[in-house]
C-alpha positions in Angstrom: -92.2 25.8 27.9 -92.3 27.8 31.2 -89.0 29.0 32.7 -89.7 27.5 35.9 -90.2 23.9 34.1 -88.8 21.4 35.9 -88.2 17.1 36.3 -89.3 15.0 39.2 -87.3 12.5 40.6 -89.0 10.5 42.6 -87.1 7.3 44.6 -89.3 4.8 46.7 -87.1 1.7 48.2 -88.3 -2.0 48.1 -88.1 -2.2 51.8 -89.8 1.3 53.1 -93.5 2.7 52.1 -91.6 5.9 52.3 -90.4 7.3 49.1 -88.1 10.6 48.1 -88.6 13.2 45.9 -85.8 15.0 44.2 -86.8 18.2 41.8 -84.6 19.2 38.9 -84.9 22.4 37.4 -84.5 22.2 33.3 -81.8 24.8 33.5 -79.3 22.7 35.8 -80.1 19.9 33.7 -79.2 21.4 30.3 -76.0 23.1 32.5 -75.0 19.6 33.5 -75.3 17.9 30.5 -73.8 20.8 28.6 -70.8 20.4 31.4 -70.6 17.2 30.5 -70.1 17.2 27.0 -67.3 20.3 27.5 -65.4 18.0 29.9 -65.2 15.0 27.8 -63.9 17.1 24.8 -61.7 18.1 26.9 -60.6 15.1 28.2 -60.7 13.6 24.3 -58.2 16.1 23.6 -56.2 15.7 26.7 -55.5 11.8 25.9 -54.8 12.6 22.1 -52.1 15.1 23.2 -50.7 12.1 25.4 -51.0 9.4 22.8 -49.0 11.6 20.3 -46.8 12.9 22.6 -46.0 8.9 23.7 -45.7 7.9 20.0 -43.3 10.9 20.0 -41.2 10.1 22.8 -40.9 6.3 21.7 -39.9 7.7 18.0 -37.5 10.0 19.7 -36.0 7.1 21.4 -35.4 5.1 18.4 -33.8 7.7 16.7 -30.9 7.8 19.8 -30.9 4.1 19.5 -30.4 4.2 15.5 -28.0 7.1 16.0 -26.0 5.9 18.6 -25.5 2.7 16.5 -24.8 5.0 13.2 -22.3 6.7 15.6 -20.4 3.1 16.5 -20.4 2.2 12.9 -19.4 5.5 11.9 -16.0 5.7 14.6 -15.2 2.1 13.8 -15.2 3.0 10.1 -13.1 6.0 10.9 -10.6 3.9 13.4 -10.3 1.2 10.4 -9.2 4.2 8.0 -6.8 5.9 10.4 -5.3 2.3 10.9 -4.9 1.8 7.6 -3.7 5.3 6.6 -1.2 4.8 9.0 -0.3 1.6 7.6 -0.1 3.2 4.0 2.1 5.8 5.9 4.7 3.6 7.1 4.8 1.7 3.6 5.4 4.9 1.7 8.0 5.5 4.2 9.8 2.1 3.4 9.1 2.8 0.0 10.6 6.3 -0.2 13.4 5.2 1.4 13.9 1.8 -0.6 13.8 4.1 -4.0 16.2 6.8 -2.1 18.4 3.9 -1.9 17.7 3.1 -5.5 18.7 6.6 -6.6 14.6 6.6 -7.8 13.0 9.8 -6.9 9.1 9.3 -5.6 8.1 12.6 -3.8 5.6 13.2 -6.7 3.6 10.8 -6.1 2.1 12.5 -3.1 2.2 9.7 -0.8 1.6 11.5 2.3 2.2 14.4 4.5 6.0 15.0 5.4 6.6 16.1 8.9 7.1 19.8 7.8 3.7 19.7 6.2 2.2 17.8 9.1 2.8 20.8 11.4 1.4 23.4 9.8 -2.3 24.5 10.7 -5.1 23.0 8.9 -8.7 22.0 9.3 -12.3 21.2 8.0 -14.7 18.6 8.2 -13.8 14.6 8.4 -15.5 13.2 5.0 -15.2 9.6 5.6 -16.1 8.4 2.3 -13.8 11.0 0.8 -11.5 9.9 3.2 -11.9 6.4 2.1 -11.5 7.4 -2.1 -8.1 9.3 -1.1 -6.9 5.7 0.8 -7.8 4.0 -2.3 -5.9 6.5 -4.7 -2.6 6.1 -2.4 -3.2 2.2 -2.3 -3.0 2.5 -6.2 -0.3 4.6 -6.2 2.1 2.6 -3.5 0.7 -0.7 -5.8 2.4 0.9 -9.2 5.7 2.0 -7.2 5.7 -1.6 -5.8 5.9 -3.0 -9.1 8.3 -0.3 -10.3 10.5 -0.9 -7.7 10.4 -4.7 -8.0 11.6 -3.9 -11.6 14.1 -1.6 -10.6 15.6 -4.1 -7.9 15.6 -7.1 -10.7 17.3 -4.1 -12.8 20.3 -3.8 -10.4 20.3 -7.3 -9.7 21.1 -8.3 -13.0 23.5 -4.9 -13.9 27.1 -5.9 -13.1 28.9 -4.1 -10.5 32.4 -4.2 -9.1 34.7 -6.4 -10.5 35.4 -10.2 -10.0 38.1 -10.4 -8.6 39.4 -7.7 -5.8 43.0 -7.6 -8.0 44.8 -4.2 -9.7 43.6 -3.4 -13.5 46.6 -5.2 -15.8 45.0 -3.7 -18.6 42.9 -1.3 -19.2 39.7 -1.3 -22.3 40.8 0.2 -25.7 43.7 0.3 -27.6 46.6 -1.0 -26.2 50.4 -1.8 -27.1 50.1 -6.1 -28.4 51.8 -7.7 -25.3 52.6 -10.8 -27.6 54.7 -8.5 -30.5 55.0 -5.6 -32.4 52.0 -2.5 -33.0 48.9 -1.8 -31.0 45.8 -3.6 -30.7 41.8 -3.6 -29.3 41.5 -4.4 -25.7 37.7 -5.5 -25.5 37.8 -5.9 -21.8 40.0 -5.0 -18.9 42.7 -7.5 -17.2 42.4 -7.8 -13.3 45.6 -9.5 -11.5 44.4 -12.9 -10.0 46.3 -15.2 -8.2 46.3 -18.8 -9.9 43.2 -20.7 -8.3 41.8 -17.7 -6.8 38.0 -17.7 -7.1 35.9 -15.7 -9.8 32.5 -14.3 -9.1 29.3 -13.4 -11.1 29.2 -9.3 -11.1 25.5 -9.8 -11.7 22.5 -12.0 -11.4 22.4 -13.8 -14.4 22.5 -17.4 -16.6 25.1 -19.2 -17.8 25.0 -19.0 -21.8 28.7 -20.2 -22.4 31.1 -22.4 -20.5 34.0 -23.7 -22.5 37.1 -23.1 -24.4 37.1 -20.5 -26.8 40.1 -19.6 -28.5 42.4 -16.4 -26.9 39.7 -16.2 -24.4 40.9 -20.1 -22.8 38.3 -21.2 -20.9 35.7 -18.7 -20.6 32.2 -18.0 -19.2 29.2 -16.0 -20.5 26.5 -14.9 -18.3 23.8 -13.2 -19.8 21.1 -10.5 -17.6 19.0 -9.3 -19.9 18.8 -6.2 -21.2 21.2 -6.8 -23.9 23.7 -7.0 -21.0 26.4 -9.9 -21.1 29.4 -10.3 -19.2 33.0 -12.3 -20.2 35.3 -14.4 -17.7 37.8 -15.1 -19.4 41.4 -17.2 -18.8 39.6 -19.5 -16.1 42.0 -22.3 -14.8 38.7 -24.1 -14.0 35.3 -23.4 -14.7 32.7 -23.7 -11.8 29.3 -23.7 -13.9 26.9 -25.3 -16.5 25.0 -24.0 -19.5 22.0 -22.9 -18.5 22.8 -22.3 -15.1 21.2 -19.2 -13.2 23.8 -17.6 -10.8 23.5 -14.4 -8.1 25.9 -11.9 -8.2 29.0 -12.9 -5.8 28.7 -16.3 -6.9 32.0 -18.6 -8.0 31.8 -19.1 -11.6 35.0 -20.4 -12.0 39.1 -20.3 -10.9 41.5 -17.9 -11.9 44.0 -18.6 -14.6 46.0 -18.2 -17.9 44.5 -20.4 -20.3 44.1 -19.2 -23.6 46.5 -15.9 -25.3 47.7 -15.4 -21.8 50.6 -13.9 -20.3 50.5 -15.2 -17.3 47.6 -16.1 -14.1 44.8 -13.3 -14.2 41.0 -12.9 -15.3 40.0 -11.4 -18.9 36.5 -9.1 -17.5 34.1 -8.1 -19.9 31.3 -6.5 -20.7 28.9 -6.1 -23.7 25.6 -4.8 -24.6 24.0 -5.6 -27.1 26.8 -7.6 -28.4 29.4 -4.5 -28.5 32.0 -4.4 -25.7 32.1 -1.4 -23.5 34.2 -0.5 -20.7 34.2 -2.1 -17.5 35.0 0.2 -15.6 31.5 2.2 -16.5 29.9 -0.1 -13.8 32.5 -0.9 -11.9 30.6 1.6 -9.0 27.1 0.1 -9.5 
């Protein structure tokens, strides 16, 4: 082929007996087609660079969307927590103090940061789930010093304390002169001056195991609390009670008087444990 080849282009309209001639070199056309084919690569690559960079930008917004809705969920999760380690907080209060009261020590059991503690300088990373695990390990906790203080509180319920009657000690536990004749005898129990009618209350939560005459005791009532712990009310004008009868501690279990090996109007206290008298006066405090 000659390098002055070329194409003829020649145009004649329907409507004219003239006609146009256009002449294209084969260099221009091989330029233009070879122009052609640069352009539309580029333009191919042009539009896959947009469509990936659109498919980025849409994945890019998701993942705000999905983040900003992990982020929700994540500060109400860590509201919920603070609310209930504040919760937790003021129930170990209450507790600490409700054992204080109890003479129960529970600092040990780590229940949370004092004051003193609370101002001293600290820091790291918020671990929710961590955070969660150490709620759960305090709930535990407060539940086992819930039920230990339950028990404790039914302990003291039903351990006498005070005396019942607000009288002087007559007679004290031990041996003591026989105020009926000659030589010494075993006081089981302590003698508190009463005034004839007054009334005589329960030193303990407890039931009723014995109401009735008994012998030097007169007319006497038995409480039992558990624990091998009994208590005797002895010399009772009246008794105020049944068998089987559960009574609080302050409440009337009978009258004061001097039935029975009595001297005269007062109330025979007692206490055993286990069946063995002890002295009264060991929880006359609490």
């Amino acid at each position: 082929m000659r390098r002055d080849a070329f194409y003829t282009l020649i145009i004649a309209p329907a409507t004219s007996s003239r006609f146009y001639k256009i002449v294209i070199p084969h260099k221009h056309l091989y330029g233009a087609l070879l122009g052609s084919v640069i352009l539309l690569g580029l333009l191919s690559t042009a539009g896959v660079w947009i469509v990936r960079r659109a498919v980025m930008l849409v994945r890019y917004a998701r993942i705000e969307r999905e983040n900003e809705v992990l982020k929700r969920e994540y500060l109400t999760q860590l509201n919920a927590l603070r609310s209930r380690l504040a919760s937790l907080e003021a129930e170990a209060h209450q507790v600490r103090q409700a054992a204080r009261e109890m003479g129960i020590e529970v600092e040990d059991a780590d229940l949370g940061p004092t004051s003193s503690e609370a101002a001293r300088g600290k820091g790291g990373p918020r671990e929710p789930q961590f955070f969660a695990e150490e709620i759960a390990r305090v709930e535990a906790t407060l539940k086992t010093l819930r039920a230990h203080l339950e028990r404790e509180r039914e302990r003291h319920r039903r351990t006498p304390r005070g005396w019942p009657v607000e009288g002087s000690l007559n007679a004290r536990f031990g041996i003591r002169r026989n105020p009926f004749g000659e030589g010494y005898e075993f006081h089981t129990g302590v003698d508190l001056e009463a005034r004839y009618g007054e009334p005589v209350r329960a030193t303990a939560d407890g039931t009723v195991v014995f109401a009735a005459y008994w012998g030097g005791y007169g007319n006497l009532v038995i409480l039992d609390h558990g624990h091998g712990l009994t208590t005797f009310y002895g010399h009772l004008s009246r008794i105020s009670v049944r068998v089987g009868q559960a009574v609080k501690r302050g409440q009337i279990v009978g009258r004061a008087g001097s039935t029975g090996r009595s001297t005269g109007p007062h109330v025979h206290y007692e206490v055993r444990v286990n069946d063995r008298p002890v002295d009264p006066r060991r929880f006359s405090a609490g």
